[in-house]
N, C-alpha and C positions, 0 to 999 in steps of 0.2 A: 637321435635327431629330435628338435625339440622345438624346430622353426619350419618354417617355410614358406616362400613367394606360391601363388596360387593365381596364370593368369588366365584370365576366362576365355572363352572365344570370340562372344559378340559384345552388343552391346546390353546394358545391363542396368536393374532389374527390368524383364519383361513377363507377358502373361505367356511364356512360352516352354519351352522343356526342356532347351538349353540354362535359363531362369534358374529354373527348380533345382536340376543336376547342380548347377554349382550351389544354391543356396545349403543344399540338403549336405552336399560333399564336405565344402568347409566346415560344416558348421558340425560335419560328425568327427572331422579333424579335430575342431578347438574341446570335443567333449573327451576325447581321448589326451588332453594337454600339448599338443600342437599352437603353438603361437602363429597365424595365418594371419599373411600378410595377404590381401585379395586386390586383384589388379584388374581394372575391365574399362571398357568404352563406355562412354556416356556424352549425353549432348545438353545435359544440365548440370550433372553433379548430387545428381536424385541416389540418395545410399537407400537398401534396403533393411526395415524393421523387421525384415525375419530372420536376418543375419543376426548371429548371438556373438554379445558388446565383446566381445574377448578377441574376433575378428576383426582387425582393423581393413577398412575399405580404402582404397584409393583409388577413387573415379579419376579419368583424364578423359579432359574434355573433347573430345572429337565430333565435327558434324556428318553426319553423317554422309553417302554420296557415292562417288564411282571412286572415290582413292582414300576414301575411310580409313582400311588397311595401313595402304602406306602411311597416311599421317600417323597411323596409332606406332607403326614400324618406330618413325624417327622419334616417337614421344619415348619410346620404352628405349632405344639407344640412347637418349638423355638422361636415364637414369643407369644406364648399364653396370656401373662399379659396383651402385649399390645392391642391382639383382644379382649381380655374375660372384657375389659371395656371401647368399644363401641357398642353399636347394630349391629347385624351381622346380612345379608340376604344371606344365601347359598344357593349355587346352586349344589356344591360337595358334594358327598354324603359322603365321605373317611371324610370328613371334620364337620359331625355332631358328631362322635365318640370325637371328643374334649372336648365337652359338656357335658361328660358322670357325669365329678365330680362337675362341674359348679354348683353354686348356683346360676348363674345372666340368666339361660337361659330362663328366662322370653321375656330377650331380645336377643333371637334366634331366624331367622324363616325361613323353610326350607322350599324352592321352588322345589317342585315334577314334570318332565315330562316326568315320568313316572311312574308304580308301586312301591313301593316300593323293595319288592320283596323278597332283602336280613332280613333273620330272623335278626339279630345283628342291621341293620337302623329299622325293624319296636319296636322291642323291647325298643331301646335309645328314638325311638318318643314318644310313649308310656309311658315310664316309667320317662321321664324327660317333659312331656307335652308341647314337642317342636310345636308350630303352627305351621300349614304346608297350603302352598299356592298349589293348584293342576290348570293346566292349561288348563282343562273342566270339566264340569259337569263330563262327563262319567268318568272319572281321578277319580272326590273325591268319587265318589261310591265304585270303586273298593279299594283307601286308605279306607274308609269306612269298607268294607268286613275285610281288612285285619289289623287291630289296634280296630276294634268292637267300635270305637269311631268318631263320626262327630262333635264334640265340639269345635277342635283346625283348621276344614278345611276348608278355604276358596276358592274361585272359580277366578280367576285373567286368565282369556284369555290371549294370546299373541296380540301385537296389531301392529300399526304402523303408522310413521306422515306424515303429510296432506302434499303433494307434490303443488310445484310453480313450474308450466311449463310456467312461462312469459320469461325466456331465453331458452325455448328451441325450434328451430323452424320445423318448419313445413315442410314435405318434399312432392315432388308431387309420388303419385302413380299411376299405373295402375288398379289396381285390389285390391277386399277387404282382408285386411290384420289380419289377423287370428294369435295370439302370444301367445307364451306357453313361463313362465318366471320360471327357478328354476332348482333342482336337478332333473338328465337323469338316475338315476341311477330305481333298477328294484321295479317295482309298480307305476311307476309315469306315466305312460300310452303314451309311447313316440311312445310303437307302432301300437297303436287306431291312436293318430295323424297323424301319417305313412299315415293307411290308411285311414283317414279323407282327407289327401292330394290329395290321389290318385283316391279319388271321387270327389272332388269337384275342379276340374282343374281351376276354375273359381275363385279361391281367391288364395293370396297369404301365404306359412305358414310360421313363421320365429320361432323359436327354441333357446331358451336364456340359456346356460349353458354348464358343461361339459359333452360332449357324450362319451358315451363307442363305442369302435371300433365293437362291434357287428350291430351296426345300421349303419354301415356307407357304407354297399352296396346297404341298401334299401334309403340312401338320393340320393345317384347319381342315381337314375333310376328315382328320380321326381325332375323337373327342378321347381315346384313352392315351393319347402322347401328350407329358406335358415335357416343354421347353424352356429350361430354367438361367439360359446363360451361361455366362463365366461365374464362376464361384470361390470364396477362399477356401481353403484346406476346412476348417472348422463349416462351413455352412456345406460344405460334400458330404461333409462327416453326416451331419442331420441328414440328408439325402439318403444318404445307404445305413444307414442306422434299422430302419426295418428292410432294406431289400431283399428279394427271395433271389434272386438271379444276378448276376452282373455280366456283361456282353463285350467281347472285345473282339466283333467281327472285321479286323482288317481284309482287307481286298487284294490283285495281284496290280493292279493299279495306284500303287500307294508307292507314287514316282516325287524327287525333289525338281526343282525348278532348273540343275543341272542335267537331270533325266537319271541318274542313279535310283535304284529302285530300292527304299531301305529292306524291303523282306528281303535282300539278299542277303545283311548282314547286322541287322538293329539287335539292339538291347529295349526290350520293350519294358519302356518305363511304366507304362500306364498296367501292365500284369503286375507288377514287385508293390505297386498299391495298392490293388486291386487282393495280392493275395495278406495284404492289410489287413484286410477289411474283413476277414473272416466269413465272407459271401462263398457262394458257389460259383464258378464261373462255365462259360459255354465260348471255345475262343479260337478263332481260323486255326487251320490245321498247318503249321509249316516248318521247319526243321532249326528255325531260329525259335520260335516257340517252343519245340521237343529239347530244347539246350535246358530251358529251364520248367515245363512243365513234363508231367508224364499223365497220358489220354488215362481216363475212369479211375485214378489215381487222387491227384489235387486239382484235376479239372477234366470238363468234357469236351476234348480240341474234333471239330467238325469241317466239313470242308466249307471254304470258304465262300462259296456261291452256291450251296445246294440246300436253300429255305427250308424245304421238306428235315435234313438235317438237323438246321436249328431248330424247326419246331418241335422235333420228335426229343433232343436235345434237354430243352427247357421244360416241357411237357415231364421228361422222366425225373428231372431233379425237383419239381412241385408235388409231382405224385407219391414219393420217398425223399422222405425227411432224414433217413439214414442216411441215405446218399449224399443228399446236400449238405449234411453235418460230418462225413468220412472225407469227401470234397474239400470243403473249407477247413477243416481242422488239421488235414493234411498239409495242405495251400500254408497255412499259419505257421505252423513247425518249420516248414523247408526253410520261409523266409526267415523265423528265429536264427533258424540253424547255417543259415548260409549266404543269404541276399540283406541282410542290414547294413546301410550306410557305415556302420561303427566296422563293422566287421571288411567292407571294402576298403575304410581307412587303414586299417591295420595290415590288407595287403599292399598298399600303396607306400606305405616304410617300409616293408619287405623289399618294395623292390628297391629302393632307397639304398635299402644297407646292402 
């Protein structure tokens, strides 16, 4: 295979981690010689520059709204002949409904990140034996439960590629530098690091994303948190370029706006970056975690609400430099060896053929 449709879920390019996943996917596709055809909503026709040109995009204009969806439904049935005789990898779920009358959906395969949920997508899975890619173990279990079949589902983590910090340079600091990189939004433990700051006055904490204005009378009261925004890939890079620590205290509160609660079943994208970066990490303890980390290994997994934990955590990986270097160098190799975008591509025409 040497083609393929690629349609996104939402709308597209955003500052969000739907965005990234596809940015990073295709484009590890076209490096392996995939010709990707990219299909996504858009409400201008805004392509992204981080798409590599070998990607051709095809925004369809949609506004956005309460029947978004459906309009994007009948846009993509206007093009049906010419999707329905390439290989399709979905990521829209509005968008397996096409397939309903298809005889070629052999070469369909629907990438799940999350339950399925709605009766009408598990039944079309089901019934047209669409293969389905889930983005952890704990994921195909629960598809599992609900289609009474594990024959069509395969296990494809999220991942991510191996950073060259040889342009980025080095800055001098005072104190150890402790970096939390990703979404502020609620479950993501911004306010454990709060008070991680305000105990350990003796390190630096910097803060990589968009904050919500409720946190922002507990930053001005600690002079060692700095709060740096959204950032590109390349100005993170300078960010954690010297950091001694990296933090990925998710919470058990880290619920979607459906009420599904991703610890039951995520692919934590922000760890497969994280273990990039050749940092040490300290990162809630949960068994979606345990799929791809192992505790005092390639990270120190803590329980999620218990401060004293993180401190004592952070505290041992500053005090032993071996450890922090056994840590991340571990961290480094696994994702070589098994979490790189290229190497997700390559199980994704597995399941192809």
């Amino acid at each position: 295979m040497n083609k393929l449709i690629y349609i996104a879920p939402d709308y597209f390019p955003e500052q969000k981690a739907n965005s990234i996943h596809v940015i990073n996917q295709v484009n590890a596709l076209a490096r392996i010689d995939i010709k990707v055809q990219l299909i996504y909503k858009s409400e201008n026709g805004e392509t992204s520059n981080e798409i590599l040109k070998n990607v051709e995009q095809t925004p369809i204009h949609i506004r956005r709204g309460r029947h978004s969806n459906v309009s994007f439904f009948f846009a993509l049935c206007r093009r049906y002949k010419w999707i329905n005789n390439t290989p399709v990898l979905t990521r829209s779920r509005i968008s397996v409904m096409l397939f309903l009358f298809s005889r070629r959906s052999k070469k369909v395969v629907f990438e799940a990140h999350e339950p399925l949920n709605k009766l009408w997508l598990r039944i079309l899975v089901m019934s047209k034996r669409i293969p389905v890619i889930a983005i952890s173990a704990a994921l195909e279990k629960i598809i599992c439960r609900e289609t009474n079949d594990s024959g069509k589902i395969s296990i494809l983590h999220d991942g991510s590629d191996l950073v060259d910090f040889s342009d980025i340079c080095s800055k001098k600091k005072h104190k150890p530098k402790v970096v939390y990189v990703g979404s502020v939004g609620r479950g993501r433990g911004i306010e454990l690091i709060l008070k991680l700051a305000a105990s350990l006055g003796e390190c630096d904490f910097h803060i990589v994303g968009n904050l919500e204005e409720s946190f922002e009378v507990s930053v001005l009261n600690l002079t060692n948190v700095s709060f740096h925004g959204w950032k590109s890939k390349l100005e993170i890079l300078q960010i954690v370029k010297n950091a001694d620590v990296l933090l990925a205290p998710y919470q058990n509160d880290l619920k979607l706006d459906n009420g599904l609660n991703t610890l039951d079943y995520m692919s934590p994208l922000k760890i497969f970056e994280y273990m990039s970066f050749n940092v040490p990490m300290v990162v809630s303890d949960y068994p979606v975690i345990r799929e791809v980390l192992d505790n005092q290994i390639d990270a120190l997994l803590v329980e999620p609400s218990d401060i004293d934990q993180w401190i004592s955590a952070i505290q041992s990986i500053l005090a032993n430099p071996d450890l922090a270097t056994f840590l991340s160098n571990n961290a480094l190799n696994k994702l070589e060896s098994n979490f790189t975008w290229e190497r997700r591509a390559e199980g994704i025409l597995n399941i192809f053929e």
